[in-house]
C-alpha positions as a printed Julia matrix, in Angstrom:
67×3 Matrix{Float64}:
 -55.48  30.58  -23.0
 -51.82  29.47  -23.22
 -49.44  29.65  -25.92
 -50.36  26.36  -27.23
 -54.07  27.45  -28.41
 -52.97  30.35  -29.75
 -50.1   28.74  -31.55
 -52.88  26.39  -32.93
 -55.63  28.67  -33.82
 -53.16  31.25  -35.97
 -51.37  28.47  -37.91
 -53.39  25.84  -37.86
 -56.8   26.44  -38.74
 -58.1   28.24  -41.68
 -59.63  31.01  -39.88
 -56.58  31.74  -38.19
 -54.82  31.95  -41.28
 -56.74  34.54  -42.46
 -56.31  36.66  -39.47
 -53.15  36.98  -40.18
 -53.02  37.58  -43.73
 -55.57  40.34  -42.8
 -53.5   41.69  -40.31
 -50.44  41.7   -42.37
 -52.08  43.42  -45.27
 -53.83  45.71  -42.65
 -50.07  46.92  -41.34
 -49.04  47.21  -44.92
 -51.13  49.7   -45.83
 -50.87  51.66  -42.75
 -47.29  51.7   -43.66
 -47.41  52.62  -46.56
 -49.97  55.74  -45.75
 -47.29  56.97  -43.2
 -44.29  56.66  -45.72
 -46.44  58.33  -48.45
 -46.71  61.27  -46.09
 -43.61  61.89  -44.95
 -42.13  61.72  -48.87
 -44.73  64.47  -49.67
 -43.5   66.41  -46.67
 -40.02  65.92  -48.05
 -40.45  67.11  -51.83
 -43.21  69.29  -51.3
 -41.31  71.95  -53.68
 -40.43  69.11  -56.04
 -40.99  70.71  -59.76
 -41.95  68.05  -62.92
 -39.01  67.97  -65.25
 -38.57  66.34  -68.12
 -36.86  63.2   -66.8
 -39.87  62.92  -64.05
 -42.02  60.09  -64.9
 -45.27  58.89  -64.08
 -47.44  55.77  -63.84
 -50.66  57.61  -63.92
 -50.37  60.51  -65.89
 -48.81  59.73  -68.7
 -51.91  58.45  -71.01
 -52.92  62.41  -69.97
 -50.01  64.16  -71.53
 -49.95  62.03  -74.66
 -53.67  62.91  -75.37
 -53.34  66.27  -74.89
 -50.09  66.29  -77.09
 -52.01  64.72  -80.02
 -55.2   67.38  -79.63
């Protein structure tokens, strides 16, 4: 296969297309896996103050607040 086909099957068909939205959301998450890891390794003694926020647990604290 030359350049040409290849060229033509990743940009100019559908199924091509979709390869490499696939791939691109495939590298994005390994990515992001890798940076996740090496933050935790970074602040791994990181203590919650009271200027720490976060997306998921806040619904939690509220809850337990009004109990």
């Amino acid at each position: 296969m030359d350049f040409g086909h290849i060229y033509h099957f990743l940009f100019e068909t559908m199924p091509g297309i979709a390869c490499l939205v696939g791939g691109g959301i495939v590298i994005s998450i390994i990515l992001c896996i890798i940076l996740e890891r090496r933050t935790r390794k970074i602040f791994v003694n990181h203590e919650k103050s009271a200027d720490d926020w976060s997306l998921f647990d806040d619904d939690d604290e509220e809850e337990s607040e009004e109990n």
